[in-house]
N, C-alpha and C positions, 0 to 999 in steps of 0.2 A: 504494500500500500504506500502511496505515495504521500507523503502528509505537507511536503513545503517544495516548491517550485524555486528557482533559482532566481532570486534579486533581479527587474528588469536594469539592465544597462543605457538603456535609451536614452536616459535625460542625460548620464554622464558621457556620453558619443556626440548627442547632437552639442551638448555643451563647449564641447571643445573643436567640433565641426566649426562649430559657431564662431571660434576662437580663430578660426585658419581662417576663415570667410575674411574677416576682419583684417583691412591694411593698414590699418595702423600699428599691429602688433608685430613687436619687433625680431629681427632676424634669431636673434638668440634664442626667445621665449618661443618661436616658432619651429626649431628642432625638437627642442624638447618637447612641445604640444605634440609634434609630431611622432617621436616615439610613445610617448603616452599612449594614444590613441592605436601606434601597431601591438604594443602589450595588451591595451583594454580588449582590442581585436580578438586577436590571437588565444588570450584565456579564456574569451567567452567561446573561441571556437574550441578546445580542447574541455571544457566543461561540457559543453552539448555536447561532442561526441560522444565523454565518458556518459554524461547522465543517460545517452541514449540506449549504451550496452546494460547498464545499473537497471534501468529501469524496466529493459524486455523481462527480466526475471525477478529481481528482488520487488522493485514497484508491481509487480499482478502478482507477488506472493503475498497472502494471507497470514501468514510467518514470521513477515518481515517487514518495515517499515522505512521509509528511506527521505531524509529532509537534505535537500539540496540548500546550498550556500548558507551555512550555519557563522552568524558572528556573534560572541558572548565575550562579553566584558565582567571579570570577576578578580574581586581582588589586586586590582593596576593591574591585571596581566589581560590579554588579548588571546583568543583563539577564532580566529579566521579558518570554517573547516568546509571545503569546495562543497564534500559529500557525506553524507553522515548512515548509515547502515545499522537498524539494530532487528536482531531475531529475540523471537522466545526464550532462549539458552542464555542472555541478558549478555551476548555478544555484540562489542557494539566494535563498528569496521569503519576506520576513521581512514578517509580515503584524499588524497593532496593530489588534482590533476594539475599535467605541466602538458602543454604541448608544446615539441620542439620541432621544427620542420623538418630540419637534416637530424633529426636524431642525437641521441645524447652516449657517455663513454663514462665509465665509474673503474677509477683504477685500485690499485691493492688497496690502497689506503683509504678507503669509500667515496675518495674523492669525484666531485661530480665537474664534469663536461660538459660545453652544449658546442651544437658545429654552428659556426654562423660566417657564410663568405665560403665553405670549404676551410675554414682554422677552427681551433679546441677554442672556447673560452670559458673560464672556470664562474661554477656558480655554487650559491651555498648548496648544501645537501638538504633536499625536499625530505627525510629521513630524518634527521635534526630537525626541520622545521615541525615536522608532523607529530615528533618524542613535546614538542612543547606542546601540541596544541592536547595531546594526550593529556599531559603535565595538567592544564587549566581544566580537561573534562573532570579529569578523577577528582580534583578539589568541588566540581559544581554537583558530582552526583552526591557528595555528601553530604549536600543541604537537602535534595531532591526527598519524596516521599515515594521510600522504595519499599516494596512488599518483604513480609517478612514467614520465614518457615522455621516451626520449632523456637520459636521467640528469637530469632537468629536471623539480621539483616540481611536479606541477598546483595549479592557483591557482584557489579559486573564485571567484565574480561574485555579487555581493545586490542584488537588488533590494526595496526599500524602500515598502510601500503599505499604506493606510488604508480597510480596509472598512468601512462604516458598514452599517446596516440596510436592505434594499431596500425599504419602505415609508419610510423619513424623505425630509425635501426636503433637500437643498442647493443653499445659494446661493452661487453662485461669483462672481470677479471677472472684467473680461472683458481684463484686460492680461494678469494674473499663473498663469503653468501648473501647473493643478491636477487633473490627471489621473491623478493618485497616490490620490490621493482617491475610489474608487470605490463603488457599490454590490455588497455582495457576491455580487451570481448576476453580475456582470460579472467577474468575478475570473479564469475560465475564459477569456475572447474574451481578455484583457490576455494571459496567455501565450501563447496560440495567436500573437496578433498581436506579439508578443516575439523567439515564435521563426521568423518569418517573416522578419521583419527583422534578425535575427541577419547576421553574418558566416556563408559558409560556415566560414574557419578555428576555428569553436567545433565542428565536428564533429570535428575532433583533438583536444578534452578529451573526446570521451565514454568514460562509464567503465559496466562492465555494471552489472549488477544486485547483485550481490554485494556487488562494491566500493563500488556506491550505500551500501548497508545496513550494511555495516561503517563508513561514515563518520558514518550517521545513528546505530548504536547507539556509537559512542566519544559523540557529543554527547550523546546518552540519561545517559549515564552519569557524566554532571558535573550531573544534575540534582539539585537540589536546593531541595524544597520550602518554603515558607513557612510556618510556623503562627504567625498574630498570637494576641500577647497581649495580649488584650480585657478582660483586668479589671484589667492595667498600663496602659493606652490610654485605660481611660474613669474610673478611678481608683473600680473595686469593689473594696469590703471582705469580709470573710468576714459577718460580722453582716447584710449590705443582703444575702445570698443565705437568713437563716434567722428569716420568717417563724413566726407561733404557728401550730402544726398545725390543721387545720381537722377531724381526727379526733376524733371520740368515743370518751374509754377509757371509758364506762359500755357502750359497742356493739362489742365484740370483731367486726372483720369476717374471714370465714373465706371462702375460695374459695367460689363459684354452680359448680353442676357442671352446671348448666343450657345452659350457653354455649361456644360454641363456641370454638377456641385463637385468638388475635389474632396475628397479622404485623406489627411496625414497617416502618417502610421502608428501615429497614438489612438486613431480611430475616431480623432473628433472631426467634423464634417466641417470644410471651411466654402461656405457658398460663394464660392469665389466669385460669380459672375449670375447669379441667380436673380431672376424679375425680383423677387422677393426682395434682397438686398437694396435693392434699391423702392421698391412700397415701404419700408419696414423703417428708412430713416430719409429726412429729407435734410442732411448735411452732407452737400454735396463735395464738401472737401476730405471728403472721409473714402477713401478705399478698403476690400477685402485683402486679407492677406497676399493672395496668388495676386492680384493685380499688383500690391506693392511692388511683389517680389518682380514681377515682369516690367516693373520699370525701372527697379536696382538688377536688371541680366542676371535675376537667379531664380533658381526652382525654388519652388515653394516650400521643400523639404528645407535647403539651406537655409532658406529666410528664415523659418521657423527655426533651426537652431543659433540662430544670429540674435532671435530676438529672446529665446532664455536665454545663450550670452549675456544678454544686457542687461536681464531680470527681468523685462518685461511679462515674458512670460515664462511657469512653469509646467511641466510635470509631476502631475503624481496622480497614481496608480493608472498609469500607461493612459492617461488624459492629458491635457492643454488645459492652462485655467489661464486667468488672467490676473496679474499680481495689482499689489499696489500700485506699483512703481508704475507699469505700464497703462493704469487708469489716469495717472499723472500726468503719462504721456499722451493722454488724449484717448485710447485704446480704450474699445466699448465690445461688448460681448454682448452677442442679437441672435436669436433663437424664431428661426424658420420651421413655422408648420408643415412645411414639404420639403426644405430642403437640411432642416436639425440648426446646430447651435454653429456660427461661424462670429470673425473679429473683421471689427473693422478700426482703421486708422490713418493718421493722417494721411494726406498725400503726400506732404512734405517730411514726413517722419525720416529723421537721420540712421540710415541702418549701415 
C-alpha cells in the first residue's frame, strides 16, 4: 500500500526556470541556477524510476507499506529518506536513490565514484548518508506508539540500501561487500531473499495491517517538508528579477477570442483569450497570462514560472494562486463559468 506520494517539485523547477528567464540575473548566479536545476532534474528522475520498481510490488502489497520522500526533523538532526518500506515483521527498508548516468565505481575502501565527462569524481558515500538517516529513524521510533507483546515493546529492524538506476554500470571491488548497492528492479528479489533467511523467531513480531498503518501514518506525520530559498542560496536581488517590459503601451493588447482556454500544468485553467475574459472585466489595460506572455516572446509555461520568480504568484498543492505581492501588482484572479478560474494583469506589467 502506498501511503505518501513523492513531494511535487514543480514550484521548485519553474522557480528557478523563472530565475534563467530573467536577464538581469547574473552570469555567476546563473551557472549555479543552472546546475541546481540539472541535480533537481536528475533526482526526480532517479526517484521515479526507483518509486516505479518499489511500487509494482511493495505499493499492491497488502504486507507492506511504502511512503515516498520522507523528511523529519528530530532533535537538530535531519533525515531526508527518498523511500521508506515497512512490512508486518516491523522491517523497515530505508532506501537512498542516486541516479548517475554513466554509472558509479566503489573501490576497496567503500569509497564512492561517479563518471561524469568519461573521469571518476569522488562523492560522499550514499551508505554513510543512509547509516545517518537510520541514526535519526531509530531515535523517532522511540517516541512512536508501538505495539507491545508479552508486556515487551516491539523493536523494529532497518535495513539500509542504495538503489541506483537499472540502466547505469557499476563497478564494484572484489574484497569489499557491496550488495547494498543494488539496481532498482532488484530491490524486490533482496527482500524476498531477506525474508527467506530470516529467523523463524521474527514471525512473533508480526503485526497486522492496521497496526502496520498506524505506525507508518504516526511517521507520516512528523513530516516535514523543505522549501529552499533560492534567491538567499544564489544571492538574487529584487532588481536582477525586473527587466524593461518588452510590451508596447502605443499597442493596448486585449484578449483573441479566437482561441481556445490554455491549461498550465499545475492544472489551473488560464483563459487566455476566452469571450468571457473579456465580459467578465471591463479594464481594458488588463491582459490574460498567455497574452502577456506572447508579448514578452515566451510560453506561457515560462511566464508562469517568471512570475513565482517574482512572488507574484505561487504554488501549492500542484495549483497557481495569487499572492499578495502580485494583487499589489495589479494581478486579479477571475473565475469563468465555461472556461474555470484564469489571471489577469497589467499590460505593462514588468516580467
Amino acid at each position: 500500500m502506498i501511503l505518501k506520494e513523492a513531494d511535487s517539485k514543480d514550484a521548485q523547477l519553474a522557480e528557478l526556470e523563472g530565475y534563467l528567464a530573467a536577464p538581469g540575473i547574473p552570469a555567476s548566479a546563473r551557472t549555479y541556477i543552472e546546475r541546481e536545476l540539472k541535480i533537481l532534474r536528475a533526482g526526480n528522475k532517479g526517484e521515479r524510476e526507483s518509486a516505479y520498481d518499489i511500487d509494482f510490488y511493495s505499493g499492491a502489497s497488502k504486507n507492506r507499506i511504502v511512503i515516498h520522500d520522507l523528511r523529519i526533523e528530530h532533535n537538530g538532526r535531519v533525515a531526508q529518506i527518498d523511500h521508506l518500506v515497512l512490512n508486518r515483521l516491523l522491517e523497515v527498508y530505508v532506501l537512498e536513490t542516486k541516479h548517475f548516468s554513466e554509472g558509479l565505481s566503489i573501490n576497496e575502501q567503500g569509497e564512492f565514484s561517479i563518471w561524469f565527462g568519461g573521469k571518476p569524481r569522488g562523492i560522499p558515500s550514499p551508505l554513510e548518508q543512509n547509516e545517518r538517516h537510520i541514526a535519526v529513524l531509530k531515535d523517532v521510533f522511540k517516541t512512536l506508539a508501538m505495539p507491545k507483546r508479552l508486556g515487551i515493546r516491539l523493536q523494529p529492524s532497518f535495513e539500509s540500501l542504495v538503489l541506483v538506476s537499472k540502466n547505469a554500470r557499476i563497478g564494484r571491488p572484489e574484497k569489499l561487500d557491496t550488495d547494498r548497492v543494488l539496481k532498482s528492479d532488484q530491490f524486490e528479489r533482496w527482500i524476498m531473499k531477506n525474508i527467506d533467511s530470516g529467523s523463524p523467531l521474527m514471525m512473533a513480531k508480526l503485526v497486522s495491517v492496521e497496526t502496520l498503518t498506524d505506525i507508518a501514518r504516526q511517521l507520516l506525520s512528523l513530516h516535514c517538508p523543505l522549501i529552499p530559498d533560492y534567491r538567499a542560496k544564489f544571492g538574487i536581488a529584487e532588481d536582477m528579477l525586473r527587466p524593461v517590459s518588452n510590451a508596447s503601451p502605443e499597442t493596448p493588447l486585449t484578449p483573441c477570442v479566437t482561441e481556445s482556454p490554455a491549461t498550465d500544468s499545475t492544472g489551473v485553467a488560464d483563459a487566455t483569450s476566452a469571450t468571457a475574459a473579456v465580459a467578465e472585466t471591463t479594464d481594458t489595460a488588463k491582459v490574460t497570462t498567455s497574452r502577456l506572455a506572447k508579448a514578452a516572446g515566451m510560453k506561457t509555461a515560462e511566464l508562469t514560472g517568471r512570475l513565482i520568480a517574482l512572488g507574484l504568484l505561487e504554488l501549492r498543492d500542484e495549483r497557481t494562486y495569487l499572492t499578495a505581492k502580485g494583487k499589489e501588482a495589479g494581478g486579479e484572479f477571475r473565475m469563468s463559468p465555461k472556461f474555470g478560474p484564469y489571471f489577469l494583469w497589467p499590460e505593462n506589467l514588468s516580467v
